[in-house]
N, C-alpha and C positions, 0 to 999 in steps of 0.2 A: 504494500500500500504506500503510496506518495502523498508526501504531508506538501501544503504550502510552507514555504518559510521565505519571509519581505525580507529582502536585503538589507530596506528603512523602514521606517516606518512612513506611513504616509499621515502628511502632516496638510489639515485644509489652510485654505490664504481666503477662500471667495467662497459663499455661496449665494447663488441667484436660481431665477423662478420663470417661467415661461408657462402660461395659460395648465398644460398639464405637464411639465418636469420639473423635477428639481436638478438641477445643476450646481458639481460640488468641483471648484478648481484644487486643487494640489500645487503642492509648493514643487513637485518634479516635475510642473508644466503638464500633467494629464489631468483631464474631466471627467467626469462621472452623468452621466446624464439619465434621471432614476425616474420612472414614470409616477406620477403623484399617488396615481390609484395602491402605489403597494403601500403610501400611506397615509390612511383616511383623514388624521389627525391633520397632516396638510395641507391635503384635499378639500377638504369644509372650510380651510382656517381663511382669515382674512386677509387682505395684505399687507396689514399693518403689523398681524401674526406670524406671517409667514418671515418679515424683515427684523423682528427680533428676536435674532438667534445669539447665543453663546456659545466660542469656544472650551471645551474642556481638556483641560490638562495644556500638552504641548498640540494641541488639535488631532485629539486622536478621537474625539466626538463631538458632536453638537447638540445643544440644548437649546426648545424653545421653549424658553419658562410658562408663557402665555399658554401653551398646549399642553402641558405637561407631557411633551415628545424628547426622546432621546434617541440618536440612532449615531451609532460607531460607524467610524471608517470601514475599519473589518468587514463589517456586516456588508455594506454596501458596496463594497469592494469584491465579496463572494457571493453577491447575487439574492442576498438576505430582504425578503418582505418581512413589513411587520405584525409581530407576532400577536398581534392582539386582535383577541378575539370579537365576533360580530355580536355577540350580546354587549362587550361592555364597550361597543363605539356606539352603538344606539343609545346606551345611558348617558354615553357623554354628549354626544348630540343633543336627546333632551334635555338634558344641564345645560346647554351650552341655549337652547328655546326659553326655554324658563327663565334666565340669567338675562334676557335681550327684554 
């Protein structure tokens, strides 16, 4: 069995938004470009949500506090949707109805 193993790690510089992707630059000049649908929390979110993001650590993830989303490099780098489940993005959605 073949493991991955990063040379570096991948570190983000940029992330931006396009109608349905998210777009994650890296500091070694490669993109990521991640369809919204694999995560719902971005998906629904506004654009005022979706533009307030954090780096964590030395950018090995990103946090939108506003959504309470977090999704690593890693993940997105191996092709990782998010794992959360459709009961509790309908709670959050109705939270998110309720709250407006």
């Amino acid at each position: 069995m073949n493991t991955l193993v990063l040379e570096a790690d991948p570190q983000v510089i940029e992330v931006l938004f396009t109608d349905d992707k998210l777009i994650v630059n890296l500091a070694d000049d490669r993109s990521l470009h991640v369809p919204l649908s694999w995560y719902p929390r971005l998906l629904h979110a506004t654009l005022a949500e979706r533009e307030n993001w954090l780096l964590l650590g030395d950018g090995y993830a990103i946090e939108w506090p506003d959504l309470d989303e977090h999704i690593g490099i890693e993940g997105l780098l191996a092709g990782r949707r998010s794992g959360e489940s459709a009961p509790s993005i309908q709670r959050w959605l109705q939270n998110r109805s309720a709250a407006s």
